[in-house]
N, CA and C of each residue as an Amber inpcrd file, in Angstrom:
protein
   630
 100.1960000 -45.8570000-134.8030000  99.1510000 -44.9260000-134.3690000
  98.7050000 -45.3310000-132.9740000  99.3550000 -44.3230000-132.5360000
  98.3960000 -44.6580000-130.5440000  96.8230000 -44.5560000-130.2930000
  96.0450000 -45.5440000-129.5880000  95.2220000 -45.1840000-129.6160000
  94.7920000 -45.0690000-127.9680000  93.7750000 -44.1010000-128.1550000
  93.6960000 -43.5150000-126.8630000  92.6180000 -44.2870000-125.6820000
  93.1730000 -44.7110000-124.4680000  91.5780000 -45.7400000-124.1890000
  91.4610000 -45.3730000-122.8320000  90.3520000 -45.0260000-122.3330000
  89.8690000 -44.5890000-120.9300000  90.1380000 -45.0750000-120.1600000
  90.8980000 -44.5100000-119.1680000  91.2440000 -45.2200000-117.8250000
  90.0810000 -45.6610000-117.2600000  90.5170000 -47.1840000-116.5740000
  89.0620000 -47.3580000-115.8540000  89.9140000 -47.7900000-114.3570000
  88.7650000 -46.6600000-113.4880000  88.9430000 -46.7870000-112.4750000
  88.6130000 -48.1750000-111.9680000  88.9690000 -48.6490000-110.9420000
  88.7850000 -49.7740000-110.5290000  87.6400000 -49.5530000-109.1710000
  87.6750000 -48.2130000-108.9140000  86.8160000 -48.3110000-107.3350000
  85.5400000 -47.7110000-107.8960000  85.0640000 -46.7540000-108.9800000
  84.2790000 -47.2740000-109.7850000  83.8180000 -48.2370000-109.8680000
  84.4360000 -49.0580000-110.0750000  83.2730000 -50.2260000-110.8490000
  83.0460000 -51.2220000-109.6320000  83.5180000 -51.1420000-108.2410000
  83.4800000 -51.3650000-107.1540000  82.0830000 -50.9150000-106.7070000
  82.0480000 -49.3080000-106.8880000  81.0470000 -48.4850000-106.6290000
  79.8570000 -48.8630000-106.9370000  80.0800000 -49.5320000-108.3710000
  78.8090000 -49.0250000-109.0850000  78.2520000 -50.5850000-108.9260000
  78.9360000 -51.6100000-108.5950000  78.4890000 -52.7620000-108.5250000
  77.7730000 -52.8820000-107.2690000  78.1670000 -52.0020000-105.8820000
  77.7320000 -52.0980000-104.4440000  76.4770000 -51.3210000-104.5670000
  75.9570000 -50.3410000-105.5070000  75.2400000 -49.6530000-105.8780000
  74.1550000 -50.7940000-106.5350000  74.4420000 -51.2200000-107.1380000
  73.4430000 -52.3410000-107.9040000  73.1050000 -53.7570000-107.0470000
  73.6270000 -53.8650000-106.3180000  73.5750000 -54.9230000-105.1450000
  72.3720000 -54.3090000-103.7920000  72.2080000 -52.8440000-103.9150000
  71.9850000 -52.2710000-103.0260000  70.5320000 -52.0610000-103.5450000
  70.4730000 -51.9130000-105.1100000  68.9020000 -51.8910000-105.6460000
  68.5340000 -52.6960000-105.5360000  69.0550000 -54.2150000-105.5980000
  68.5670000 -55.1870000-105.6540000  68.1380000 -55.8060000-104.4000000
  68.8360000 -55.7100000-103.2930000  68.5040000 -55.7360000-101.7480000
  67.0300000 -55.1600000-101.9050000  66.9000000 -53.5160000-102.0370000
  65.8040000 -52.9920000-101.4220000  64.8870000 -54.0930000-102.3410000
  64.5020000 -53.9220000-103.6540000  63.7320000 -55.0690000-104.1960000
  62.6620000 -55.8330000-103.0400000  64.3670000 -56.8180000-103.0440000
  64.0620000 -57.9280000-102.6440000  63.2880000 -57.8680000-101.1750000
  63.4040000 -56.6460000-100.3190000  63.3420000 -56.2350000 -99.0620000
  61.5480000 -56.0480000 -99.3740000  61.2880000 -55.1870000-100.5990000
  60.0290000 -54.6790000-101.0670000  59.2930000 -56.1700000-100.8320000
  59.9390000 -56.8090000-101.7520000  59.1470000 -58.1860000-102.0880000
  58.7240000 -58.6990000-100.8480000  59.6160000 -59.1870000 -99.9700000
  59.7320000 -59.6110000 -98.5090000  58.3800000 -59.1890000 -98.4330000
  58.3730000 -57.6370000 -97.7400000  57.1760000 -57.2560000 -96.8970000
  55.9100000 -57.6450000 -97.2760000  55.6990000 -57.8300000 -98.5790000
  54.7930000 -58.1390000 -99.8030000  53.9010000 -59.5070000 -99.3840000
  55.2000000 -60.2280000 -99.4030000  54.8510000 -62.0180000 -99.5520000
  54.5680000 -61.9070000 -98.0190000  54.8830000 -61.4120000 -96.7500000
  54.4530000 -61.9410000 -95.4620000  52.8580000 -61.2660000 -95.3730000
  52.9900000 -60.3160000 -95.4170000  51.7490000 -59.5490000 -95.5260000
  50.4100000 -60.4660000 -95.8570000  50.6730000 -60.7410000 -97.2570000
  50.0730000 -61.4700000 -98.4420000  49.4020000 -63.2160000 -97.4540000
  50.8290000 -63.3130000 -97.2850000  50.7910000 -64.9690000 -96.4750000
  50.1900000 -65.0380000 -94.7970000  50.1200000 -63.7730000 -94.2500000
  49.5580000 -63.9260000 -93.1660000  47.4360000 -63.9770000 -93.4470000
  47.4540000 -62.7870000 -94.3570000  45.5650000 -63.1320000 -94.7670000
  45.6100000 -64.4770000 -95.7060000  46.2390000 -65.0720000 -96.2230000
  46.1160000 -66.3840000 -96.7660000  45.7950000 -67.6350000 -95.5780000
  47.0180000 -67.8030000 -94.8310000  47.2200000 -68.4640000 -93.4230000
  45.7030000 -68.0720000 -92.9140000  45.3550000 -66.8310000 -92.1500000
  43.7030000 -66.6320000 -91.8750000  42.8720000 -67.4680000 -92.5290000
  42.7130000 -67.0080000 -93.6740000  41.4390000 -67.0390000 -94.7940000
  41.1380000 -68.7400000 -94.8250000  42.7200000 -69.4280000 -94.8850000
  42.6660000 -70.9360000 -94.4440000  42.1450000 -71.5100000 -93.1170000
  42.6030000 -70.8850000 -92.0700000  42.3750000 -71.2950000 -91.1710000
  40.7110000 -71.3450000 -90.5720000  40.2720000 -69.7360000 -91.0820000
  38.5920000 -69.8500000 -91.1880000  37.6650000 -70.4000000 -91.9070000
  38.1600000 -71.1060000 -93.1860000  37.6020000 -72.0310000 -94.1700000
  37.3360000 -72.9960000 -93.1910000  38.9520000 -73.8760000 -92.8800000
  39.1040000 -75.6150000 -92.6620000  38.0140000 -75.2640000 -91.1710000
  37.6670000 -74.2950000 -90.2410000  37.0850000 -74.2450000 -89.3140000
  35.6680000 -74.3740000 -89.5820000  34.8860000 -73.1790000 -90.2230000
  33.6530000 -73.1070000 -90.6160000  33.2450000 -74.7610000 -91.3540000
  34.1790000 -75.0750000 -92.5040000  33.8440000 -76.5670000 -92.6150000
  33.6060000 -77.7800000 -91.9820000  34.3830000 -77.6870000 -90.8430000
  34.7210000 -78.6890000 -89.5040000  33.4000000 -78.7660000 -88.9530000
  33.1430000 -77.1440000 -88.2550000  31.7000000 -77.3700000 -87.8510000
  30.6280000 -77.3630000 -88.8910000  30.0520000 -77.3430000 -89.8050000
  29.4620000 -77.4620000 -90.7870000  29.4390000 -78.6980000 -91.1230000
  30.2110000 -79.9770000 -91.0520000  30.3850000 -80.9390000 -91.3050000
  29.4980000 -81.7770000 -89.9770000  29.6240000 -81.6270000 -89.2090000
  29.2990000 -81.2450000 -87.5370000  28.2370000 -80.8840000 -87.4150000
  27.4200000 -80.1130000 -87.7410000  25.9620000 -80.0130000 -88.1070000
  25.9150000 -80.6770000 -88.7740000  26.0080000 -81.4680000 -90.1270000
  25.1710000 -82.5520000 -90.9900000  25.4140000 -83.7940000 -90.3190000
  26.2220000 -84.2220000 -89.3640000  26.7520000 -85.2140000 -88.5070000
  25.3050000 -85.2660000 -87.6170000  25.5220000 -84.1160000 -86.7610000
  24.1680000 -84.3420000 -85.8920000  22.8270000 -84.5610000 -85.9960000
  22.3530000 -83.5670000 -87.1110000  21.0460000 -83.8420000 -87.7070000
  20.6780000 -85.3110000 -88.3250000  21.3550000 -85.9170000 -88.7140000
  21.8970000 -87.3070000 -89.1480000  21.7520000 -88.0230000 -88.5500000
  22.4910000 -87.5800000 -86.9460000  22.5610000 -88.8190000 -86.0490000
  21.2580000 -88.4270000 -85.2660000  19.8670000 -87.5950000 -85.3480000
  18.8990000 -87.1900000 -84.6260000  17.9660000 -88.2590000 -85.6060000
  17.9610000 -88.0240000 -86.8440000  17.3000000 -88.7710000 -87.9660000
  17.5970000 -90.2220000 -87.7680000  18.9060000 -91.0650000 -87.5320000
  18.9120000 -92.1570000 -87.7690000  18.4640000 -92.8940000 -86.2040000
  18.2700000 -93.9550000 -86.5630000  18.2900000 -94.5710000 -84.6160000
  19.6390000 -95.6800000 -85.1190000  20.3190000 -95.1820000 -83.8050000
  21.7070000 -95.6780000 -83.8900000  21.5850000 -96.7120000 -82.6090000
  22.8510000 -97.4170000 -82.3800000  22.5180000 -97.9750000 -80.6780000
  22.9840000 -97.0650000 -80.0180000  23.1200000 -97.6510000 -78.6750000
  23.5210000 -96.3170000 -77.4900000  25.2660000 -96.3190000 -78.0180000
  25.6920000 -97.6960000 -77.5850000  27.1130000 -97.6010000 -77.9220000
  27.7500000 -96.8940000 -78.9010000  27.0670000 -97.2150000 -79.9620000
  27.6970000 -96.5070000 -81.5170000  27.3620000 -94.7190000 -81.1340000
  26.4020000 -94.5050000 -80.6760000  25.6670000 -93.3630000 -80.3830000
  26.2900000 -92.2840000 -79.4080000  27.2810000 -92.7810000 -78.5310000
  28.4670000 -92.4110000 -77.3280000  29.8360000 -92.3560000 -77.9610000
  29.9010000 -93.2360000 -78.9200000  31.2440000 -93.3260000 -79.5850000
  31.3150000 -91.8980000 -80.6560000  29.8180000 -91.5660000 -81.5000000
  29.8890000 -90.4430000 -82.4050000  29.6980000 -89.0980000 -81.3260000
  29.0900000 -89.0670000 -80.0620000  28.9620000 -88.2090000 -79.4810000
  30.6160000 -87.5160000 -79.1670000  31.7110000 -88.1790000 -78.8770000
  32.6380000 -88.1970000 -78.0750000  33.5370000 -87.9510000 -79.6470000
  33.0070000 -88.3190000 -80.7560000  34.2890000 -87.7210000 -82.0420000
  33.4060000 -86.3150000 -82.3260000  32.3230000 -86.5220000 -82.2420000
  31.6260000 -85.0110000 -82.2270000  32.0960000 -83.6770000 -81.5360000
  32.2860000 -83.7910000 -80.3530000  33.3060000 -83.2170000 -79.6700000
  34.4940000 -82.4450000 -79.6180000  34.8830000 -83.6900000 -80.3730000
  36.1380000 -83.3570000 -80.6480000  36.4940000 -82.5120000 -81.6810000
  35.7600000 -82.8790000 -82.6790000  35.5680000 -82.1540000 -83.8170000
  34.9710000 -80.6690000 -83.7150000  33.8450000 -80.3920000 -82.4240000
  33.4850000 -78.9200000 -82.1780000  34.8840000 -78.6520000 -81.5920000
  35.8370000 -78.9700000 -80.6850000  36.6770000 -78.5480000 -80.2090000
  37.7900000 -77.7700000 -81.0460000  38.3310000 -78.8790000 -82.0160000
  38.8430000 -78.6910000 -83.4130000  38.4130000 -77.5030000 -84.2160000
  37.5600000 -77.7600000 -84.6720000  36.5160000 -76.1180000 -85.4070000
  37.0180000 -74.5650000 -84.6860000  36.6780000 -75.0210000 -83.4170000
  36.7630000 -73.8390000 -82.8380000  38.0630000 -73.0680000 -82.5790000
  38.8830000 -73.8850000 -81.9260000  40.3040000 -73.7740000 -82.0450000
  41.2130000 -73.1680000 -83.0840000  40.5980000 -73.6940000 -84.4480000
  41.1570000 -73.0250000 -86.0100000  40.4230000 -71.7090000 -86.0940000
  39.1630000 -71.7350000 -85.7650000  38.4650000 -70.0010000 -86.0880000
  39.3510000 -69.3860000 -84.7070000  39.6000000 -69.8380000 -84.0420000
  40.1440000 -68.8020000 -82.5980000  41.4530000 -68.3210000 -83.1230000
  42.5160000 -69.2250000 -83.5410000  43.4370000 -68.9780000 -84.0660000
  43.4870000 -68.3480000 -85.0700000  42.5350000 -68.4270000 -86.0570000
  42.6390000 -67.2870000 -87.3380000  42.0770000 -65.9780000 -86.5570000
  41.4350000 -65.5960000 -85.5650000  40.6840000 -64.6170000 -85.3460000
  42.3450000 -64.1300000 -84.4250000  43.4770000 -64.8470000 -83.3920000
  44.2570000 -64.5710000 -82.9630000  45.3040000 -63.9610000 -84.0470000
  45.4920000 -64.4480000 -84.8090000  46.4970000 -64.4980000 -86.1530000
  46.1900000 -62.8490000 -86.6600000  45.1960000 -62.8750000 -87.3460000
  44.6160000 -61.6010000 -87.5850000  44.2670000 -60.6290000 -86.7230000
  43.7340000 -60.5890000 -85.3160000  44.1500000 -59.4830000 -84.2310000
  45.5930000 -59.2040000 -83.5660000  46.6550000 -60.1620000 -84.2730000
  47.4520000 -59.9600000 -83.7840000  47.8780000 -60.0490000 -81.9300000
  47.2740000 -60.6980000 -81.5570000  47.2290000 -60.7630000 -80.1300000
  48.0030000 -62.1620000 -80.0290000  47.6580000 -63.0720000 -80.8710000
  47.8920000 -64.0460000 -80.8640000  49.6510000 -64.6950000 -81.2490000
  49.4590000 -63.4410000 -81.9170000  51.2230000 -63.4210000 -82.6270000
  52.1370000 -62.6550000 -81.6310000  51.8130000 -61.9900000 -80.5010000
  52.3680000 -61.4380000 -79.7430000  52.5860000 -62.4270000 -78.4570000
  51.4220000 -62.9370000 -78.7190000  51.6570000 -64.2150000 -77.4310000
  52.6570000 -65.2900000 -76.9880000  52.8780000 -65.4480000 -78.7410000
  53.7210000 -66.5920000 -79.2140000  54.8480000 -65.9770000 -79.2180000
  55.2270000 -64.6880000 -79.3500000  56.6410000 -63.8920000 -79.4150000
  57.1530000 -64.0220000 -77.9270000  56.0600000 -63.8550000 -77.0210000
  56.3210000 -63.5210000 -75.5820000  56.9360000 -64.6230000 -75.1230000
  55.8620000 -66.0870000 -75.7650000  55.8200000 -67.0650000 -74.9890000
  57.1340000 -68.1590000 -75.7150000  57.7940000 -67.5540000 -77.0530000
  58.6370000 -68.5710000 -77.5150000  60.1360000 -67.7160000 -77.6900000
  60.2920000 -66.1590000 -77.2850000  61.2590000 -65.8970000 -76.9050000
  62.4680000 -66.0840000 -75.6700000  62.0570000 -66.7220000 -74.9370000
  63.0830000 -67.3040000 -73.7930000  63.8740000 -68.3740000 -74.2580000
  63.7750000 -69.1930000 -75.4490000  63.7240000 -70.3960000 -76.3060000
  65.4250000 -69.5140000 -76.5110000  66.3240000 -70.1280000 -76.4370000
  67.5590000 -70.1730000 -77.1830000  67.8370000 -70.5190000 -78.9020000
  67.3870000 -69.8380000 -79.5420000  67.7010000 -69.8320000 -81.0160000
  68.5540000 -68.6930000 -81.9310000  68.1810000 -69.0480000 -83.0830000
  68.5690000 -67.7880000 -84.0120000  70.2730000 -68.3140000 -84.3260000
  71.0460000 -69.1660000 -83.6320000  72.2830000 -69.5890000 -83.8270000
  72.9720000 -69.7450000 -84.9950000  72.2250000 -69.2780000 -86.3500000
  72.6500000 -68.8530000 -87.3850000  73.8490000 -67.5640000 -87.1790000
  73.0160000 -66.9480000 -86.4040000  74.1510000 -65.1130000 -86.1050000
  75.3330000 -65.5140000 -85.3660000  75.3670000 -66.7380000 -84.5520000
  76.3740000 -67.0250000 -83.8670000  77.3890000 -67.4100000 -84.6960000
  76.9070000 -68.1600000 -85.6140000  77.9540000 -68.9230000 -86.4530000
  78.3980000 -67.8630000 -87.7700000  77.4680000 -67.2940000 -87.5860000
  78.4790000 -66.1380000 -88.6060000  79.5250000 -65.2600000 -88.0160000
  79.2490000 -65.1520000 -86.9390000  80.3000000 -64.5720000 -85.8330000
  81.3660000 -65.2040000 -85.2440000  81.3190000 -66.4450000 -85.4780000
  81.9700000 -67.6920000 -85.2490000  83.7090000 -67.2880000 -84.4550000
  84.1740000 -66.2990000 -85.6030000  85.5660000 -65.6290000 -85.0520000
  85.2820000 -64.7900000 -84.0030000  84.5450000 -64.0110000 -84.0750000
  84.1680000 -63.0170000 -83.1690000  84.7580000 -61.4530000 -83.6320000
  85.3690000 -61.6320000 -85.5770000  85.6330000 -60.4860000 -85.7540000
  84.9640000 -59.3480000 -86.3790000  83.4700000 -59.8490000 -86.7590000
  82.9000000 -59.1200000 -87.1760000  82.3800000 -58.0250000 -86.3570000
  82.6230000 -56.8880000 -86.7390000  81.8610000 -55.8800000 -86.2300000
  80.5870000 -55.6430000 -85.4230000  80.5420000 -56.0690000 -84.0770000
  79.6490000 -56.0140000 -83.1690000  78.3550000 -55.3610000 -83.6720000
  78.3080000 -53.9180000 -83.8050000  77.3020000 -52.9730000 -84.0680000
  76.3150000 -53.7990000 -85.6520000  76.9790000 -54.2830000 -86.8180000
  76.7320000 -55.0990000 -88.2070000  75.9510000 -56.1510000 -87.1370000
  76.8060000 -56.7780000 -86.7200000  75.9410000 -58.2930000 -86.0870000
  73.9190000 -57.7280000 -85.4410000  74.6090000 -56.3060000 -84.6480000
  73.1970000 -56.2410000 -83.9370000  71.9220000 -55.7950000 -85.1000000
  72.7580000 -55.1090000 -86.2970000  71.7590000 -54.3180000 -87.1790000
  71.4240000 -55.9710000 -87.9490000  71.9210000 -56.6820000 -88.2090000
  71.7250000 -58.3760000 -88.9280000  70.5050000 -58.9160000 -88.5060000
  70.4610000 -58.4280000 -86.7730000  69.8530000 -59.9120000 -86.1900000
  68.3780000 -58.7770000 -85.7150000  68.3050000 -57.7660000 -85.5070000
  67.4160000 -57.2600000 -85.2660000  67.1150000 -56.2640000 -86.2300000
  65.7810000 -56.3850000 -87.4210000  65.9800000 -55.8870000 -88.3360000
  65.4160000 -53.8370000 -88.2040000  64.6800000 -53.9070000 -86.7380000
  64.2520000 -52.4710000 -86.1300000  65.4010000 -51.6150000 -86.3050000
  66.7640000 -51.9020000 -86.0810000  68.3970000 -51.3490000 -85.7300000
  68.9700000 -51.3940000 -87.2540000  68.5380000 -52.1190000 -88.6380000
  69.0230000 -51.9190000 -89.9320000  69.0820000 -50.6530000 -90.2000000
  70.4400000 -50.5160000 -90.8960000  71.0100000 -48.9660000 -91.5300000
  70.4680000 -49.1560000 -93.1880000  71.0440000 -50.0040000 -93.2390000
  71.1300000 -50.6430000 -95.0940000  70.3180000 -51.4280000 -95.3990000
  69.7830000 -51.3630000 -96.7870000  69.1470000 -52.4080000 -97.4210000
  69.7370000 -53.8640000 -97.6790000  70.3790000 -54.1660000 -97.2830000
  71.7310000 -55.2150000 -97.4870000  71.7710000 -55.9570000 -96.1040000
  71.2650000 -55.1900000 -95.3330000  71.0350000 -55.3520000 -93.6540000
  69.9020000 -56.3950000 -93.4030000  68.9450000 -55.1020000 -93.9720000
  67.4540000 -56.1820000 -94.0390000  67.1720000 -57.1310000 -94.8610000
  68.1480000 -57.1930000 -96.1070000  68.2980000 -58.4350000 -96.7460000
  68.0690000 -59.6750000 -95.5960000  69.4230000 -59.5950000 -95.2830000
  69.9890000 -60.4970000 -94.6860000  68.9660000 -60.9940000 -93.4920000
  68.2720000 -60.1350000 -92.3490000  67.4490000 -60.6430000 -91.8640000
  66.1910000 -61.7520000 -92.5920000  65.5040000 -60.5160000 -93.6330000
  64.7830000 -60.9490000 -94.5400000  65.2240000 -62.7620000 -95.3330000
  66.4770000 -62.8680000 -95.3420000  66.6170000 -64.0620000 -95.9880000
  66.6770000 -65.3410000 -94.4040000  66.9200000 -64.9030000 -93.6520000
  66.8940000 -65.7340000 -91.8580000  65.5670000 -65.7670000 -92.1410000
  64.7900000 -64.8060000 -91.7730000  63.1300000 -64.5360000 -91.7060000
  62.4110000 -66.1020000 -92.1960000  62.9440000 -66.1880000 -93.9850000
  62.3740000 -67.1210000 -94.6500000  62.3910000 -68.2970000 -94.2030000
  64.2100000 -68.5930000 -93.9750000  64.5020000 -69.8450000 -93.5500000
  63.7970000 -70.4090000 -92.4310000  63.5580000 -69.4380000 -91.4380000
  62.7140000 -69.5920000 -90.2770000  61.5330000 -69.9070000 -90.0540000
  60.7590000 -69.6290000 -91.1020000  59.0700000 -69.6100000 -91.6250000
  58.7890000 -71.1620000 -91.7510000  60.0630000 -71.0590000 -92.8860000
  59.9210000 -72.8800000 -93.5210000  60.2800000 -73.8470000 -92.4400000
  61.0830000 -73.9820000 -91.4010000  61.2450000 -74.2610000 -90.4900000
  60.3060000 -74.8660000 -89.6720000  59.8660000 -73.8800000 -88.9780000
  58.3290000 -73.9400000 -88.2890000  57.6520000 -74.4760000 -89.2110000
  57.0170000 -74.1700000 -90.1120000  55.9850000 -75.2850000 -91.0210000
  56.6640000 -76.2650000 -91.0210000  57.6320000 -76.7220000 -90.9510000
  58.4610000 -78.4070000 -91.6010000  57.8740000 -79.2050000 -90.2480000
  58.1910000 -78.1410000 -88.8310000  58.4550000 -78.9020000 -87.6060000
  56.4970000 -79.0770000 -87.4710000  55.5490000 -77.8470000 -87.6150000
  54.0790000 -78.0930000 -87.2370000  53.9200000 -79.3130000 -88.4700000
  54.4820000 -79.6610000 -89.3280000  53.2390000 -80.3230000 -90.4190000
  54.2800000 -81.7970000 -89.9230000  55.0850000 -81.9750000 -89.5370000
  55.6230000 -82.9130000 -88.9610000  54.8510000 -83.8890000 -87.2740000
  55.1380000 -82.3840000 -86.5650000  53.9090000 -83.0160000 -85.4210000
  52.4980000 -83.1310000 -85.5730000  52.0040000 -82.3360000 -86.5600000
  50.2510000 -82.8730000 -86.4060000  50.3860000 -84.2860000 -87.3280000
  51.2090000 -84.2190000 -88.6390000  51.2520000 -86.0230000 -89.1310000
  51.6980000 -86.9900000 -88.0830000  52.3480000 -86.6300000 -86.5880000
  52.6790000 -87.4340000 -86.0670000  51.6130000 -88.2120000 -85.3740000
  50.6590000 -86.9920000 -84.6280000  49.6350000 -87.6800000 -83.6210000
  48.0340000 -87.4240000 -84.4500000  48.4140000 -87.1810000 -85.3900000
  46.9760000 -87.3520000 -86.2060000  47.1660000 -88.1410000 -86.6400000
  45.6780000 -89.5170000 -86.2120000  45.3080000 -91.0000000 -86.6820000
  44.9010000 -91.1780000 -87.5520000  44.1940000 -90.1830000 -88.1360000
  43.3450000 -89.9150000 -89.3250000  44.0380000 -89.7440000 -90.6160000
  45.8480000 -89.5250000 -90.8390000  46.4050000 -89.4120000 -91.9050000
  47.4510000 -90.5640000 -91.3620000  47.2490000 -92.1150000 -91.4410000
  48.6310000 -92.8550000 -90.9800000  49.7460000 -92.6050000 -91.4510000
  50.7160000 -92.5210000 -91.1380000  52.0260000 -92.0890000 -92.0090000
  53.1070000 -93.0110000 -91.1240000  54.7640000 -92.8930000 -92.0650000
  55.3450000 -93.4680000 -90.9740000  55.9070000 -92.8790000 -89.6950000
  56.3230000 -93.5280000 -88.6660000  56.3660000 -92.5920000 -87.3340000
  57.7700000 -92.3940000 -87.3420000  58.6480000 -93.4890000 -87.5080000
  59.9260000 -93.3700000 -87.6350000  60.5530000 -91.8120000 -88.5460000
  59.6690000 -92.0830000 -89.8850000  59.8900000 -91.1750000 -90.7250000
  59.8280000 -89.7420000 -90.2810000  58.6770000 -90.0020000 -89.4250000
  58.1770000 -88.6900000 -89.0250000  59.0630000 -88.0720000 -88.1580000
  59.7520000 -89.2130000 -87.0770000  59.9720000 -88.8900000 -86.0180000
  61.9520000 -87.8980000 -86.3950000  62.4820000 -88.4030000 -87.9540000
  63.2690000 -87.8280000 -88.6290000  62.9680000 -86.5580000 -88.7040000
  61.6700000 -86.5310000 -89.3690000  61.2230000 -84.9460000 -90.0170000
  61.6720000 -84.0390000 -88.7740000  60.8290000 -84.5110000 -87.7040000
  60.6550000 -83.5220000 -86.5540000  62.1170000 -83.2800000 -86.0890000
  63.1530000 -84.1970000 -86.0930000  64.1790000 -83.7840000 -85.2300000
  64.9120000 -82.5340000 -86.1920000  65.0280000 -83.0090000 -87.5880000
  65.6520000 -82.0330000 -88.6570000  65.1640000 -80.5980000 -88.5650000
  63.6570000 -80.7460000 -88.5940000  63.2600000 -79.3390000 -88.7250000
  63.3540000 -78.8240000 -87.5030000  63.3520000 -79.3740000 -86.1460000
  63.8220000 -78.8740000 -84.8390000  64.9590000 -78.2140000 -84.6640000
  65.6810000 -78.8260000 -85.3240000  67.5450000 -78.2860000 -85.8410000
  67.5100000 -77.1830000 -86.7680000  66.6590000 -77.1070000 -87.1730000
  66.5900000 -75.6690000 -88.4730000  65.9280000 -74.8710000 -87.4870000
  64.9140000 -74.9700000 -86.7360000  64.1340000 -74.1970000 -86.0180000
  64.9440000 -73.4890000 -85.1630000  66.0550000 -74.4390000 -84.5470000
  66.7570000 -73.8720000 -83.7620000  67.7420000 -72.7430000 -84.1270000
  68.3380000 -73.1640000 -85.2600000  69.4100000 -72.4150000 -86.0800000
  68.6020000 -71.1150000 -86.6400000  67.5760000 -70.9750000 -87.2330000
  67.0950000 -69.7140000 -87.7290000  65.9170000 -69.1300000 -87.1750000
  65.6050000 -69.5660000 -85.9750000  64.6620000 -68.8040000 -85.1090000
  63.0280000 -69.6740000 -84.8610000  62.4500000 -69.5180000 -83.8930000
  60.7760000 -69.8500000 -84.0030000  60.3020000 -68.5890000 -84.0430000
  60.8650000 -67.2490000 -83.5500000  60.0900000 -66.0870000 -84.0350000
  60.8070000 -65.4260000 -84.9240000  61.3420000 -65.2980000 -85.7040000
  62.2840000 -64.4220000 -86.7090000  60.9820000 -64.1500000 -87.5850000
  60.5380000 -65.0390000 -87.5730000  59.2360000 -64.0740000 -88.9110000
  57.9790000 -63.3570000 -88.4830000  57.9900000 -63.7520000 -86.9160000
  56.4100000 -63.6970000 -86.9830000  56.3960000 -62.1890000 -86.8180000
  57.1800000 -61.1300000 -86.7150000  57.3340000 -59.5670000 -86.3610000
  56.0860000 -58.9370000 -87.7410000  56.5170000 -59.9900000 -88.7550000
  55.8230000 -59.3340000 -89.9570000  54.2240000 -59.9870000 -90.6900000
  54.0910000 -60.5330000 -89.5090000  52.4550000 -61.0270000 -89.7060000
  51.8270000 -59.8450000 -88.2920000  52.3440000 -58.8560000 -87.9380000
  51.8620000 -58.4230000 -86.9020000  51.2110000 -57.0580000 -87.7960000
């Protein structure tokens, strides 16, 4: 008895798999916009906390040091970390107030695009046979046709984010006295994440905190 069994196309199931790769892109593309969005008023909301606290801390410092009788010396020495500390304060509220007007994120685009990076796209191009027009829609996600497109930026984007945080939380542990750490160690961190920084961009993400 023959039994009868459905041809299965093969470009079908080609189809239907590039089709499901393609839902899953946009997703993930959805998600993307989501989490930067999300992470740029977080980044703020931090940055105006650790500030308002700084100086706040800074007022109970002074009133303190009006109340106590200190000597002159000791009294020049808190004046001069006082300082520093209004300087500090202010700097974090300026920057969250830059961050969130977006002026600030444009500055840094202006001022860290001449920077030779992104050398991730190079090395995927490495032969030089990929399709010119693919490479430009990859690396600039304004020029994406496909959800598969902006994936791919979207997944640079990330790498790039983490990057920059590896390389900032590397240099402020370096020359901040106030958290000793090792320098050698440090001085590792910074070169590694300099090398990632370089390879996946210092601005690849910041388009989407704007």
């Amino acid at each position: 008895m023959s039994i009868g069994l459905r041809s299965i196309d093969p470009n079908e199931i080609i189809r239907e798999i590039f089709f499901g790769l393609e839902n899953w892109c946009k997703n993930f593309n959805h998600f993307s916009e989501i989490f930067f969005g999300i992470l740029k008023y977080i980044f703020v909301s931090l940055l105006f906390i650790v500030g308002i606290l700084i100086l706040l801390k800074l007022r109970g410092i002074y009133f303190n040091n009006r109340i106590k009788e200190i000597e002159n010396k000791s009294n020049e020495k808190n004046e001069f970390l006082n300082r520093i500390r209004l300087i500090v304060g202010i700097i974090y509220i300026f920057i969250a107030f830059g961050v969130l007007g977006n002026f600030l994120v444009y500055f840094l685009m202006i001022i860290l695009d001449p920077i030779p990076d992104r050398l991730i796209f190079t090395f995927i191009n490495f032969g030089e046979k990929i399709d010119p027009f693919f490479m430009n829609r990859i690396s600039d996600i304004d020029k994406s046709l496909y959800p598969h497109e902006k994936t791919i930026y979207y997944s640079v984007a990330f790498a790039s984010l983490i990057a920059v945080s590896h390389l900032s939380i590397s240099c402020w542990l370096l020359i901040n006295k106030s958290h000793p750490s090792n320098p050698r160690k440090n001085l590792i961190h910074i070169i590694s994440s300099l090398g990632e920084t370089i390879l996946f961009g210092f601005t690849t993400f910041l388009p989407f905190f704007v």
